[in-house]
C-alpha positions in Angstrom: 153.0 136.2 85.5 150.3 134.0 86.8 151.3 130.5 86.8 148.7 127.6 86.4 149.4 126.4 89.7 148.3 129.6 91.8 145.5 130.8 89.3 142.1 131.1 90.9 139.3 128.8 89.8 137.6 131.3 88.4 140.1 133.8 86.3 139.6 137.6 85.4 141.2 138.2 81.7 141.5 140.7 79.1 142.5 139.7 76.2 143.6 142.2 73.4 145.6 141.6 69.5 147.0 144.1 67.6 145.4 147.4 66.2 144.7 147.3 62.8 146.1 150.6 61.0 142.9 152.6 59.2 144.1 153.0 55.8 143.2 149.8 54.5 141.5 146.5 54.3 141.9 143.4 56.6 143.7 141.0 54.5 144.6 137.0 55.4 148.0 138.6 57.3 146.4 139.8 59.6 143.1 137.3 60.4 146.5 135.1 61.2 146.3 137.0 64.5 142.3 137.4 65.0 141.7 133.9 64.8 144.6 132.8 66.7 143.6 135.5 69.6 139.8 134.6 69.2 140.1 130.4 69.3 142.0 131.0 72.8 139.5 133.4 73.9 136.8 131.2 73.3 138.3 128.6 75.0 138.5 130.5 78.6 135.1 131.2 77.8 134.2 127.3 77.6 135.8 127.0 80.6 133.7 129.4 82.9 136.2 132.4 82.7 135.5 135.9 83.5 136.9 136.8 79.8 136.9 140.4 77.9 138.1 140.6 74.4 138.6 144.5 72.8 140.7 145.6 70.0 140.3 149.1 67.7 141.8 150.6 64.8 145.3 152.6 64.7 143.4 155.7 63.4 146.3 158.2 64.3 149.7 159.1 61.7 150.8 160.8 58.8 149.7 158.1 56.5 146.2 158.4 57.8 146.3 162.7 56.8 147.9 161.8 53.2 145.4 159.3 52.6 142.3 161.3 53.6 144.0 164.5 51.5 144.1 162.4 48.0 140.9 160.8 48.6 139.1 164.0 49.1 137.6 163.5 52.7 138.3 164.3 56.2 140.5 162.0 58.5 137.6 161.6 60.7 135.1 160.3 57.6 137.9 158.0 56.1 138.6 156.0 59.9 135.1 155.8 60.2 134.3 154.2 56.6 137.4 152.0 56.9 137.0 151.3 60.8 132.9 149.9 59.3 134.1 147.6 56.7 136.9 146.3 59.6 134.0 145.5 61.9 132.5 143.7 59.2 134.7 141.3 58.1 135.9 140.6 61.8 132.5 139.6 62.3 131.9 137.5 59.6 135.1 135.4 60.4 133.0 135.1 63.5 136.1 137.1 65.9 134.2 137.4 69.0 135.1 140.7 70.6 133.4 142.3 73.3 134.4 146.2 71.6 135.9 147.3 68.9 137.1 150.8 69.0 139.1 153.3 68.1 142.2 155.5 68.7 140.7 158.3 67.7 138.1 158.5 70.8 137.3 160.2 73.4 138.6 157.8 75.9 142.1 157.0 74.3 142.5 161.1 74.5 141.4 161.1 77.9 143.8 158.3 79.0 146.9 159.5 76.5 146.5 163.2 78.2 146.4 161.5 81.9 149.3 158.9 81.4 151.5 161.5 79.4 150.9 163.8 82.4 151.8 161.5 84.7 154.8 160.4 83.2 155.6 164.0 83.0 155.3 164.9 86.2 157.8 162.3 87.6 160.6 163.2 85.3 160.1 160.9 82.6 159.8 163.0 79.8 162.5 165.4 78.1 162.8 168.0 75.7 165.6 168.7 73.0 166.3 170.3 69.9 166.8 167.7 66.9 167.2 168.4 62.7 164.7 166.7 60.5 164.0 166.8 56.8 161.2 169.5 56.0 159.1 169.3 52.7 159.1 172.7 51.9 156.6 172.7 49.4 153.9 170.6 51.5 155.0 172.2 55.0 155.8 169.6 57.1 158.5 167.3 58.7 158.6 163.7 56.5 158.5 160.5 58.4 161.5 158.2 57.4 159.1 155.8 55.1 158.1 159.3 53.1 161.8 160.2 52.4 163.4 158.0 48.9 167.0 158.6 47.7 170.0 156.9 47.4 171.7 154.2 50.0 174.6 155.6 51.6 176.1 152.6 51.7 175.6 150.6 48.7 174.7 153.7 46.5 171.1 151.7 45.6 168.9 154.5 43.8 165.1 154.6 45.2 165.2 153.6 48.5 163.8 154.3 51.6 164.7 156.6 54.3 165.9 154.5 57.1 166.9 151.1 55.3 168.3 150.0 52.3 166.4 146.9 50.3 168.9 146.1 48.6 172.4 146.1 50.8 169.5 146.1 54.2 171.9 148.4 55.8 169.9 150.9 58.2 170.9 154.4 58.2 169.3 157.9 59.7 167.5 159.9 57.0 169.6 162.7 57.5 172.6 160.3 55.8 170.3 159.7 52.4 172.1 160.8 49.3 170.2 162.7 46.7 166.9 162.6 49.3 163.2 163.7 47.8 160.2 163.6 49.4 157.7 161.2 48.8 154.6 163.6 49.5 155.3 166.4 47.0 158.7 165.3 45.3 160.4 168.4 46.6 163.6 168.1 47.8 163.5 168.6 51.5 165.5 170.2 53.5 167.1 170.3 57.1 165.5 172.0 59.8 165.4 172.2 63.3 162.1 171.5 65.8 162.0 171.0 69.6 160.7 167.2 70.2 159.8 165.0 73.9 161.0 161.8 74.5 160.0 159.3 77.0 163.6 158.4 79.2 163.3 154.8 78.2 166.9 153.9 79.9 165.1 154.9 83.1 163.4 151.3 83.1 166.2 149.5 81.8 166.5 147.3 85.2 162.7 146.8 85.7 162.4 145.9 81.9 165.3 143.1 82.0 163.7 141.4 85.1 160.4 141.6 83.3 161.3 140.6 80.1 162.7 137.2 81.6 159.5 136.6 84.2 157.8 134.0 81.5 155.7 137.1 80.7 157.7 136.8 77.1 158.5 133.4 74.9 161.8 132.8 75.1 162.7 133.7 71.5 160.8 137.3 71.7 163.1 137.7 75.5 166.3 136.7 73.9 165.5 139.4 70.6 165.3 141.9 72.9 168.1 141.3 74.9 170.7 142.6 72.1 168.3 145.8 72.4 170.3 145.9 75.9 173.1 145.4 74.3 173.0 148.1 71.6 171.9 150.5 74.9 168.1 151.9 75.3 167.3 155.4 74.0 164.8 157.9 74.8 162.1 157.6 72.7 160.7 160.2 70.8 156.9 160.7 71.2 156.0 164.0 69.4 155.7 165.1 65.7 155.0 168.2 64.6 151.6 169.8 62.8 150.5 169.2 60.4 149.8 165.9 62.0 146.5 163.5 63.0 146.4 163.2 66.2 146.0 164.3 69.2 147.8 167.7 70.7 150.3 166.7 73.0 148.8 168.8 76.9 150.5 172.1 77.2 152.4 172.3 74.1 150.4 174.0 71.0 152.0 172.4 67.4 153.0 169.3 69.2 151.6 165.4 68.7 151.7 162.4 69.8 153.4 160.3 68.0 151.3 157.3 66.7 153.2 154.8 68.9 152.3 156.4 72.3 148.6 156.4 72.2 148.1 153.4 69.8 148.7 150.6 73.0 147.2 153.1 75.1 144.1 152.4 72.6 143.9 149.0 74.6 142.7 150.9 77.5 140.4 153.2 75.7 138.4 150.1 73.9 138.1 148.4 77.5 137.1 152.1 79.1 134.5 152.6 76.5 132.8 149.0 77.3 133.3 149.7 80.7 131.4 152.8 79.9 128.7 150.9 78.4 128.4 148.1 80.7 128.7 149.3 84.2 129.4 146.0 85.7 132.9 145.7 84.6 135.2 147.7 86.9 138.1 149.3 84.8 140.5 149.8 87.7 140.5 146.2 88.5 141.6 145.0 85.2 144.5 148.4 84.7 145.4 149.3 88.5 148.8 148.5 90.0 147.2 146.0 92.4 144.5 143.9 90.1 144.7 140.4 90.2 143.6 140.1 86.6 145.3 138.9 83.8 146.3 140.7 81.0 147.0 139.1 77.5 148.5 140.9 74.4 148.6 139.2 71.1 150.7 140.8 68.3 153.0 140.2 65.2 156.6 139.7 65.7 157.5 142.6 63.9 156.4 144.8 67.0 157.9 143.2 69.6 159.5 146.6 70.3 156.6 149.2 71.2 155.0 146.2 72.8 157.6 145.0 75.1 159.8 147.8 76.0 158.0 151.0 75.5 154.5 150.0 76.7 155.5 147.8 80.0 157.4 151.1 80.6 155.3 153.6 79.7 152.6 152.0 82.2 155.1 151.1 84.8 156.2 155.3 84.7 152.4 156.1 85.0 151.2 153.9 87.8 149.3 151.1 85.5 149.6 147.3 85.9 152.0 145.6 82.8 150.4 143.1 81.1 150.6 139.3 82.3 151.8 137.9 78.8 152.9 139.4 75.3 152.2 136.3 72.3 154.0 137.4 69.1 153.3 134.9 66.3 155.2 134.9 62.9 154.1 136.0 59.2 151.5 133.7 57.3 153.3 133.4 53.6 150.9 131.8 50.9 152.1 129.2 48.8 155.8 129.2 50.3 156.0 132.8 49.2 155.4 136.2 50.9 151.5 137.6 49.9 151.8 138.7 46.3 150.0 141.2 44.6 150.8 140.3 40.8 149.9 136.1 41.8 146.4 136.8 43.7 147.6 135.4 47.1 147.6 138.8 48.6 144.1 138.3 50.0 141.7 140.8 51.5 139.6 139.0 54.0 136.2 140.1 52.0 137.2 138.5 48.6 138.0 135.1 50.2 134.3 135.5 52.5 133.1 135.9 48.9 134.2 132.6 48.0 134.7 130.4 51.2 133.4 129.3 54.3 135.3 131.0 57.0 135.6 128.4 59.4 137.7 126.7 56.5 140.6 129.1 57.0 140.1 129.0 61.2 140.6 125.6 61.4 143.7 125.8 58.8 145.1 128.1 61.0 144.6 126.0 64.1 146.0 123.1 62.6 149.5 124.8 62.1 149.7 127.3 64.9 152.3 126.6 67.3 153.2 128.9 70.8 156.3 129.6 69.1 157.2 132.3 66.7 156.9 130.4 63.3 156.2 132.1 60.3 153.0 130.0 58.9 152.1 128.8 55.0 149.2 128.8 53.8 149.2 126.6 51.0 146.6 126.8 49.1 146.3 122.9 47.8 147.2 121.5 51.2 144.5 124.1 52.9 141.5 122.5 51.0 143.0 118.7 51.3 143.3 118.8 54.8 139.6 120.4 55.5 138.2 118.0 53.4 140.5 115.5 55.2 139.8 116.1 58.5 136.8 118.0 59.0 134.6 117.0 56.6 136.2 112.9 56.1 136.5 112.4 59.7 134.5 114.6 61.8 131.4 115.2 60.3 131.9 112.0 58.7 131.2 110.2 61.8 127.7 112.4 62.1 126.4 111.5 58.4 127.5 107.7 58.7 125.3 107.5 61.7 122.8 109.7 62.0 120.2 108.2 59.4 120.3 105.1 60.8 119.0 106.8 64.7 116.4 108.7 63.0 114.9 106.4 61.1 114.8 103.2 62.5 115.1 104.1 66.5 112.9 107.2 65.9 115.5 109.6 66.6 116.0 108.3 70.0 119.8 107.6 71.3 120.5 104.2 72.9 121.2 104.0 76.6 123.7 101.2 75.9 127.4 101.5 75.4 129.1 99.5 72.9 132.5 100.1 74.2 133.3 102.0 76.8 137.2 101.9 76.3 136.2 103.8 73.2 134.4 106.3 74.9 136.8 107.0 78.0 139.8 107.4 75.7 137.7 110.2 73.9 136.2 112.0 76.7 139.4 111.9 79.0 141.5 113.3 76.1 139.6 116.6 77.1 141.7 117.5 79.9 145.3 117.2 77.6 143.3 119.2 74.6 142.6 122.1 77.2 146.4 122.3 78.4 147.3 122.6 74.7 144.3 125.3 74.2 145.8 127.2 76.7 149.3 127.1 76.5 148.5 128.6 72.4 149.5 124.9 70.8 146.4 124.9 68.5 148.5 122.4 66.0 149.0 119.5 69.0 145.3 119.8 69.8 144.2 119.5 66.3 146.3 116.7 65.4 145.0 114.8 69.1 141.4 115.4 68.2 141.8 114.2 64.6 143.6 111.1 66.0 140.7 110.3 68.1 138.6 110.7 65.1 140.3 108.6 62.9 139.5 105.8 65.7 136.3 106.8 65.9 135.9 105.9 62.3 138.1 102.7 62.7 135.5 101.6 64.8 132.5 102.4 62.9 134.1 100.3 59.8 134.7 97.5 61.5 131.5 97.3 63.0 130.0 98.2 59.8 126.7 98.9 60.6 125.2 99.3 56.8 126.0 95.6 56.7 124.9 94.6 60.2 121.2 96.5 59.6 120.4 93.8 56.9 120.0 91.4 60.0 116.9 92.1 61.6 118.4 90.4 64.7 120.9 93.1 64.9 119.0 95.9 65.2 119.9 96.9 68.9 123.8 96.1 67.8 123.3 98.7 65.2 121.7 101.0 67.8 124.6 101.2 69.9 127.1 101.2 67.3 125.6 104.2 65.6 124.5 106.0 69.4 128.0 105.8 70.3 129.2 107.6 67.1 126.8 110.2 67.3 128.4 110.6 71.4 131.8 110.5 69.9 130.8 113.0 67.5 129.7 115.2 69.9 132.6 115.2 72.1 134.7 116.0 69.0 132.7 119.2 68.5 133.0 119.9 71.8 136.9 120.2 71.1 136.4 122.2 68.4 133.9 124.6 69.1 136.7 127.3 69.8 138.0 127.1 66.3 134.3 126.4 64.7 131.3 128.2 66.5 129.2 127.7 63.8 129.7 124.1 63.1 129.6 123.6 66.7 125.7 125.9 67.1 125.0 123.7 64.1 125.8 120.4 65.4 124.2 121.6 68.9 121.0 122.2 67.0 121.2 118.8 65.4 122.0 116.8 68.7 119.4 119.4 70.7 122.1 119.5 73.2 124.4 122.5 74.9 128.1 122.0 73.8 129.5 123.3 77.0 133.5 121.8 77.7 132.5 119.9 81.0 130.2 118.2 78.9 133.0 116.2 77.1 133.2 113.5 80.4 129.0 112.9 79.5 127.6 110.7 77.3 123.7 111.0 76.0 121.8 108.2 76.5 118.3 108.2 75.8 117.8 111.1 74.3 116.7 112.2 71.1 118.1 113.9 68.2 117.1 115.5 65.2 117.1 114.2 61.4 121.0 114.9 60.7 121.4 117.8 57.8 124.7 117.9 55.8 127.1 120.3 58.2 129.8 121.3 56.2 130.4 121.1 52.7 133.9 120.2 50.9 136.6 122.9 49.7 136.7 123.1 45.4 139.5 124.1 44.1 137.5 125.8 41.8 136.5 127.7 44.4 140.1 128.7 45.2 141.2 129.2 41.9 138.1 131.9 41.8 139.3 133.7 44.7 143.2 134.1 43.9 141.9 135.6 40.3 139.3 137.5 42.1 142.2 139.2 44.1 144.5 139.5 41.2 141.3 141.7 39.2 140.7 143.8 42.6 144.1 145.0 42.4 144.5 146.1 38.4 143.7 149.1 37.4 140.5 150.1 35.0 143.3 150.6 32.2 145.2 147.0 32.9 141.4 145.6 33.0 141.2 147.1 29.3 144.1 145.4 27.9 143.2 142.2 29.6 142.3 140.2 26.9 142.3 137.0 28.9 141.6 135.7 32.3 144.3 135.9 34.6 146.1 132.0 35.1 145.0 129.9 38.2 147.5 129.1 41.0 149.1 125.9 39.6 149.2 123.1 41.7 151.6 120.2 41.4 148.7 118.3 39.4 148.0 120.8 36.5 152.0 121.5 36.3 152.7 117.6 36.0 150.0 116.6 33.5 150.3 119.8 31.2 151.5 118.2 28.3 149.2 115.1 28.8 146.4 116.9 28.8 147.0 119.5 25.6 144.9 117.5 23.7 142.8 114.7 25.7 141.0 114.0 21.7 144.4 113.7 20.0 145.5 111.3 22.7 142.3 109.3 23.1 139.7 109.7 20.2 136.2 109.3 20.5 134.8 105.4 20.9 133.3 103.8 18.0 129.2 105.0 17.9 126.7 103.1 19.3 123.1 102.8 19.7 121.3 104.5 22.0 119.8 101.2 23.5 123.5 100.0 23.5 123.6 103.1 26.1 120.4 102.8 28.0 121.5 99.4 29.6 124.2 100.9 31.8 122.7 101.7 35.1 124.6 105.1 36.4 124.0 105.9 40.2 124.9 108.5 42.6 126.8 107.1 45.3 128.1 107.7 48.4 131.7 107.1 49.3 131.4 106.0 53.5 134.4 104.4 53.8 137.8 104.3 51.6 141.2 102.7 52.1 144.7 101.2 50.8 144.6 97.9 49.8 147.6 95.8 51.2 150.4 94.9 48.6 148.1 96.8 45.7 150.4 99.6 44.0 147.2 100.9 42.6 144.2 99.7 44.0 141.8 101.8 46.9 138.8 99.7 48.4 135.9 102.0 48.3 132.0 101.2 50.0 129.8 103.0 48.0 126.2 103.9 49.6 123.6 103.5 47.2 120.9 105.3 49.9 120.7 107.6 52.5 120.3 105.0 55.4 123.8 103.3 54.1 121.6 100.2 53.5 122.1 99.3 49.7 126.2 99.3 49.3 128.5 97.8 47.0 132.6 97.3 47.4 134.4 98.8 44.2 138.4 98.4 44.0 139.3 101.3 41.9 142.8 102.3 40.3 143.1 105.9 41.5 145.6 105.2 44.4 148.0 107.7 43.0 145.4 110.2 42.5 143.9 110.4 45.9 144.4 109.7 49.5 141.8 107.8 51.0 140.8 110.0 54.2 140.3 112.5 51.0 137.4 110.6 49.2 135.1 109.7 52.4 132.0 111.5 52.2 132.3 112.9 48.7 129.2 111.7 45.9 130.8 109.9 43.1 129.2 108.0 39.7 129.5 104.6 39.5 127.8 101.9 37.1 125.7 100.4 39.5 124.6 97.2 37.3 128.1 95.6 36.4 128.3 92.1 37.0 130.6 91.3 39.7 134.5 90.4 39.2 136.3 88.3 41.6 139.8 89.7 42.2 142.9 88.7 44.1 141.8 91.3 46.9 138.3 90.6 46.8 135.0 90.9 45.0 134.6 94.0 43.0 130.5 95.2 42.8 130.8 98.0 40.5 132.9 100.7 38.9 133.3 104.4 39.7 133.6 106.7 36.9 136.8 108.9 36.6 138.4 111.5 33.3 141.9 111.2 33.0 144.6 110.0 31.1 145.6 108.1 33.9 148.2 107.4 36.9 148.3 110.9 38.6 146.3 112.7 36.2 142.9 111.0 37.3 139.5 113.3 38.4 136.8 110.7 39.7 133.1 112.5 38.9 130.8 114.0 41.5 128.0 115.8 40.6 126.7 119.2 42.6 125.1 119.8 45.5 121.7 118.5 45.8 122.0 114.8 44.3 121.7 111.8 46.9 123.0 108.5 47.2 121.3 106.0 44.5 119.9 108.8 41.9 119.6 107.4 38.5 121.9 109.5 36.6 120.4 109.9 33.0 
């Protein structure tokens, strides 16, 4: 492994994640992986590195041939269709690669032959008779996952070949009581076949001074210790026709098994961009001898094929073994595994049908570790902490400045600093931010860039420049107050533009600068922007709730769609479970007011407001002090204490519209002077929703 200390200024990486099987759609499970291989990847990009990013779909197996067979189409036409609609939705959750291939290729059968061969012809590979179950009705030898019967241990009825659900007691096939296939439902039967095996114990010693070189995290090198332990096998790597693959060399009727050409589809994806861009050398990335690195990101779940069989499978056929292996956990939704029946099994194109992408990439930043943790998404705290952080603190910063630069200083940045301690802490937390980019620690860097943005905003409050802008002789105070912010802003996005290219091109379009990662140490001075344009709008639940019933209807079938007489439930969060029975009947509880007149009505002065700042109020139970903007500029505001404390955090509410009654007399409280009232529905406590109207109305529109 290549340790920071002796890596060249300049690095040469390849950077591959896991192969997506081609008999199915891309669901939120795996985009876990994507985005975490993608951020990192874009991130030794930043930094000036010679970086190549390839992946392709597992095309090859049984399951492939079944699934063609009942859909009516060749193998070839279905990995093609599915291998489209992958491409797709990579690309609109913006994963970056360089190629996207596929197993079935030219290449991979090129390199499977020559590797196999290899391997071959220095003793590595074996031949021996073994007994398998046959389908006799469908012809061919099952797979352990197409065999059900009953556990031989716990006598469980329905379960699969090689494990039990139930007792989890793993068994061979051969062992199942009362076995059936899962093809044809034929009984199958024993019979004999001549397989090859790869002599795994062969490598045992190189494996078990590779596996503790760094090149593995410590939890993956201990796992596969007890596979030491239990004693290494020879691995089988052929299956029998009929099978969809490709023919193993000099042995008609013979495959190889999914397993051996599926990693060797890393290879093929690079050789077929190598192909099409003759400037990148293949043999210094894959030879013995390369000085490259070579990063593999995959699921913890196949740990196995990826750090036994394929560091010895290359090592046996003269190829370089890969620098790292990452293996992340699961992403469960909700605190539960993905689900099916509750809409939180999620296919990557029904959320991009409801939400911004770059919602669930920064959600996954924020809680990725370098370790092997299984990740939540939950689905309340995935839309609080977006709105939180990215849209109440980050952008934030850009939409409480900005008007103020292009309007009154003509677009123009200041060339003063208003306080350079400020701006050193910021820029100098680039170098700490990187370390964590590149050590895979997404969460720490997230939480250390929010942190500087929540001072960022500290600052901006306290010098309250909507205030200050009222003096006319503190114009060039609100110049540098507001220039800084924008800087700040900028660095921020600079941090973030691996996890958000498209708010970062944005924001570079806006500031009519480059966002390039050396730039975080430079401040603009003099130099003009452009009029500021909203950058990200908030996560609605609504939104979410749309989504996990969308899922739920993509998965019933036309006749469970007939007898759906009505719409499937929402997700429940803690709020709708809490306030169910206060809100059974809001009339019964609180009746409608006594009538009025409609001039009665017409003296109440509703406004659209803007909340720019929001926060507790010491020794107040219930009390948040909110600045309201009644313009654009942040000119016209008014301080409202409002009782919705227990309803909302504060970082929640800042740069959401509201309704308030913009003509209410002042009232002097203990905690200060109240200017207004924002309009909430609710019975109270909890249960309170404060208004904001759609997208499109501005601070200080008459509402009517």
């Amino acid at each position: 492994m290549t340790s920071s200390e002796t890596r060249p200024e300049k690095r040469k990486i390849l950077v591959t994640c896991a192969l997506p099987y081609a008999n199915g759609s891309i669901h939120l499970g795996h985009l876990l992986e994507h985005i975490q291989t993608d951020i990192w990847v874009r991130f030794q990009r930043m930094r000036g590195h010679e970086t190549y990013f390839v992946c392709a779909d597992d095309a090859h197996g049984t399951p492939i041939m079944l699934k063609a067979q009942e859909l009516g189409v060749t193998p070839e036409e279905m990995i093609n269709g599915v291998r489209e609609e992958h491409m797709a939705d990579f690309a609109d959750f913006h994963i970056s690669f360089d190629n996207y291939h596929s197993t079935h290729s030219e290449e991979n059968h090129a390199l499977a032959s020559d590797i196999y061969n290899k391997l071959h012809a220095k003793g590595h590979i074996k031949t021996r008779t073994i007994s398998q179950l046959y389908d006799p009705e469908k012809g061919m030898f099952l797979p352990d996952r197409f065999i059900k019967g009953t556990c031989p241990k716990c006598k469980s009825e329905d379960e699969n070949g090689d494990s039990c659900d139930n007792c989890g007691a793993t068994y061979s096939p051969t062992e199942v009581i009362n076995p059936r296939s899962v093809v044809s439902g034929a009984t199958p039967v024993l019979k004999d076949s001549e397989h090859y095996f790869f002599d795994l114990p062969a490598f045992e010693g190189m494996l078990k001074e590779w596996i503790r070189s760094g090149a593995l995290q410590e939890e993956m090198a201990n796992k596969l210790s007890e596979w030491f332990e239990q004693g290494l096998k020879q691995w089988d790597i052929s299956r029998d026709a009929p099978y969809f693959g490709f023919e193993i060399p000099n042995a008609p009727g013979k495959f190889f098994y999914v397993w051996l050409d599926a990693p060797i589809g890393y290879m093929g994806s690079f050789k077929n961009l190598c192909n099409k861009n003759p400037n990148i050398d293949f043999d210094s990335f894959w030879s013995e001898n390369s000085d490259a690195e070579l990063y593999h990101f995959i699921g913890k779940d196949i740990i196995y094929f990826h750090s036994l069989f394929w560091p010895a499978v290359l090592e046996g056929s003269g190829y370089r073994k890969p620098t790292s292996v990452y293996a992340h956990g699961f992403v469960t939704v909700n605190g539960a595994k993905m689900s099916k029946s509750k809409g939180t099994f999620i296919k990557a194109r029904t959320y991009l049908e409801h939400l911004n992408p770059e919602y669930l990439r920064y959600y996954y930043a924020a809680k990725l570790t370098n370790r092997i943790d299984d990740l939540d998404l939950n689905l309340e705290d995935f839309a609080q902490r977006v709105n939180s952080d990215l849209v109440g603190k980050v952008v934030n910063i850009a939409s409480r400045c900005a008007s103020f630069i292009t309007k009154r200083f003509d677009g123009m940045l200041s060339t003063n600093i208003d306080d350079q301690a400020l701006a050193d802490e910021v820029m100098n937390a680039g170098d700490n931010i990187a370390a964590h980019y590149d050590s895979r620690d997404y969460g720490r860097a997230m939480r250390e860039i929010m942190a500087l943005a929540d001072k960022v905003n500290e600052y901006i409050a306290i010098k309250e420049p909507w205030q200050l802008v009222k003096d006319e002789t503190q114009q060039q105070a609100v110049h540098d107050i507001c220039s800084l912010g924008i800087n700040m802003f900028r660095t921020l996005m600079i941090y973030l533009k691996p996890v958000l290219p498209v708010l970062a091109d944005s924001t570079a379009a806006f500031l009519n600068d480059e966002l390039i990662w050396k730039g975080h140490k430079t401040l603009l001075t003099n130099h003009k922007i452009n009029k500021f344009k909203a950058l990200l709008q908030r996560v609605e639940m609504d939104k979410i709730h749309a989504m996990t019933d969308a899922s739920k209807e993509n998965l019933a079938t036309s006749e469970d769609k007939k007898k759906k007489e009505i719409p499937a439930n929402k997700p429940k969060t803690s709020k709708v479970i809490d306030n169910s029975a206060a809100l059974a009947n809001p009339l019964a509880d609180d009746p409608i007011s006594e009538e009025i007149q409609f001039d009665d009505f017409a003296k109440i002065d509703l406004r659209i407001a803007k909340i720019i700042n929001a926060e507790h109020v010491e020794k107040a139970d219930k009390l948040l002090k909110l600045t309201l903007a009644l313009d654009d500029e942040g000119t016209e505001t008014r301080q409202v204490f409002a009782l919705i404390k227990s309803a909302y955090q504060p970082e929640a509410l800042i740069g959401k519209h509201t309704v308030m009654v913009a003509n209410l007399a002042p009232r002097k409280m203990r905690f200060g002077m109240s200017e207004g009232m924002v309009l909430a529905a609710g019975p109270g406590g909890e249960d309170l929703w404060i208004l904001n109207p759609d997208d499109g109305a501005k601070a200080g529109m008459r509402v009517k």
